[in-house]
KOLNULO-448105 format. One record per residue: x, y, z of N, C-alpha, C, O in turn. Coordinates in steps of 0.05 Angstrom, whole numbers, plus 5000, padded with zeros to 4 digits. Example, Ala and Ser with C-alpha at 12.3 -4.5 7.8 and 13.67 -1.06 7.14 Angstrom:
! KOLNULO-448105
526448865156524649105156526449345156528549345169 525749555142527349795143525850015157526850235161 
***
This chain:
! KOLNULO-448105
874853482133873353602111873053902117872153992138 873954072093874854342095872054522079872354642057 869854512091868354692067869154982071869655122090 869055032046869455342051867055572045866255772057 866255462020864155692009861455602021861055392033 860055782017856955912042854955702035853255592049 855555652003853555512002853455232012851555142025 855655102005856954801999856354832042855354642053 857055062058856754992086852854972085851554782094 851955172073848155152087847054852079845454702090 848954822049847154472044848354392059846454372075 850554282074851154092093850054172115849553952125 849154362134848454412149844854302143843554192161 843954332124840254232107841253952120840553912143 842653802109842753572110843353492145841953302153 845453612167845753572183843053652197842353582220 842053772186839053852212837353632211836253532231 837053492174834853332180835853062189834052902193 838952952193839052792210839552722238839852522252 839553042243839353072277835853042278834852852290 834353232266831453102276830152792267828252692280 831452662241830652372241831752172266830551962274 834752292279835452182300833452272327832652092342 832752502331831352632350828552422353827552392376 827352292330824252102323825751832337824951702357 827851782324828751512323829151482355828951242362 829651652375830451592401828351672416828251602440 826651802407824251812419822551502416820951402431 823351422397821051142383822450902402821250692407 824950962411826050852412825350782455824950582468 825350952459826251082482822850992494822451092516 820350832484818750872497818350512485816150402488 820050422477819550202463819749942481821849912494 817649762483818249522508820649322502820549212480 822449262516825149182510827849302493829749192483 827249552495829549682482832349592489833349452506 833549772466836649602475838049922478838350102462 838849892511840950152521842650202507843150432503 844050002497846450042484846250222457847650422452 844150092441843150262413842050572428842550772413 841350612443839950832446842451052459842451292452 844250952477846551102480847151302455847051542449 848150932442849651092419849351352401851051522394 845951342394843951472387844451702394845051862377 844451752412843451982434846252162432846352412437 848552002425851952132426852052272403852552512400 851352052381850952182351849352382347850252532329 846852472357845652722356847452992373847353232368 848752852391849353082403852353112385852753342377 853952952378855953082359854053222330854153432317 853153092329850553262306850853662313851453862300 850053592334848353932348851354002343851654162325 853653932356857154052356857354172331857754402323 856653912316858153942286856354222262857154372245 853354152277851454422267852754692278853354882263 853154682304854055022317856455162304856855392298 858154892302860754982285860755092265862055312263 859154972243858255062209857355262216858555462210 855055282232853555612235855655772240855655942221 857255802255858955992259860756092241861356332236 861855852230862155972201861756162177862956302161 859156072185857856392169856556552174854756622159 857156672200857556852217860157022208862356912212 860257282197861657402182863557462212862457452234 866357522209868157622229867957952222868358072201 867058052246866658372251870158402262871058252279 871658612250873858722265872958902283872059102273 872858892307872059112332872959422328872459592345 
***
């Protein structure tokens, strides 16, 4: 998936923030919970962090290219 224009990147990026911080609750809730399951919480924890990848990327994007 190719976005190109500024805006169509900041709404996906709106949308990628608030499911890196609903994931950020969910592993916290998670993470203090008696009998948790490692396996779910791994997973969790991978998907936020491709989250944070996939946020830095978009940001950079619109980060205008300066010619030196």
């Amino acid at each position: 998936m190719q976005v190109q224009d500024p805006a169509e990147i900041a709404h996906l990026l709106a949308e990628l923030r608030v499911e890196h911080r609903d994931l950020d609750v969910a592993i916290e809730a998670l993470a203090v919970a008696m009998g948790r399951d490692e396996l779910q919480l791994t997973r969790m924890k991978k998907r936020k962090l491709l989250l944070k990848d996939t946020i830095a990327r978009l940001e950079s994007r619109l980060i205008p290219d300066l010619d030196a």
